[in-house]
C-alpha positions in Angstrom: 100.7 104.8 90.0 98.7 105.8 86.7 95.6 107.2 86.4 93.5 107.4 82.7 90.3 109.7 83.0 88.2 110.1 80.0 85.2 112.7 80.2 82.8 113.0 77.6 79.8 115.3 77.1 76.7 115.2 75.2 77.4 118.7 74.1 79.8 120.6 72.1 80.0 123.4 74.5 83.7 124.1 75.8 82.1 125.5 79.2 80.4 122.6 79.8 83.4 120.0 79.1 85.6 122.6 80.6 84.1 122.9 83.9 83.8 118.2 83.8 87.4 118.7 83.4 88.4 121.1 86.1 86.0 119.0 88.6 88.3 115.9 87.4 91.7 117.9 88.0 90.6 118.7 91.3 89.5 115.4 92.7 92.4 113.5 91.1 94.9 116.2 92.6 93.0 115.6 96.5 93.0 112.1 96.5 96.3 111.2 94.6 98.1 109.4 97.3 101.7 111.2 96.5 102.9 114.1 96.8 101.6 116.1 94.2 105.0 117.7 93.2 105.6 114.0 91.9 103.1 113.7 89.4 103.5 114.5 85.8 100.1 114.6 83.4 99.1 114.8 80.0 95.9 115.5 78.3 94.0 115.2 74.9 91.2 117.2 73.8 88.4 116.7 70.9 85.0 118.8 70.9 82.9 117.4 74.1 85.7 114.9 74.7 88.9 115.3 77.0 91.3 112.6 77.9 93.1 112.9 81.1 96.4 110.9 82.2 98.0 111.3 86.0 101.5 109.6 86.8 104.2 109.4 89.3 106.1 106.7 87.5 109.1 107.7 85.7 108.4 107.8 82.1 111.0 105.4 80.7 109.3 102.8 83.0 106.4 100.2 81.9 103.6 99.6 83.6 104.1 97.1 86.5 102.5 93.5 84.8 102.9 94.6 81.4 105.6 92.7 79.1 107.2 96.0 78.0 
């Protein structure tokens, strides 16, 4: 399972993003349906933008569907 997050603000102000971003870390970590020691993430971070990526798939594997 892989989930993409993106969280924007219409600010420039860390605290605000920072404390989007937490809120998102928190809820994707409750309701991830594995157990969390499982999960690997990655994230990406611009002024009042943060990109947020949750796995449990190994990395060397492709998307289930894709043609990869």
């Amino acid at each position: 399972m892989r989930v993409f997050l993106a969280v924007a603000t219409k600010t420039r102000d860390g605290s605000v993003l920072g404390h989007a971003v937490k809120t998102a870390r928190d809820a994707v970590r409750a309701s991830f349906p594995v157990p969390w020691e499982s999960v690997t993430g990655e994230e990406w971070h611009a002024p009042g933008v943060a990109l947020l990526a949750w796995s449990n798939e190994p990395a060397d594997q492709p998307p289930e569907g894709s043609s990869g």
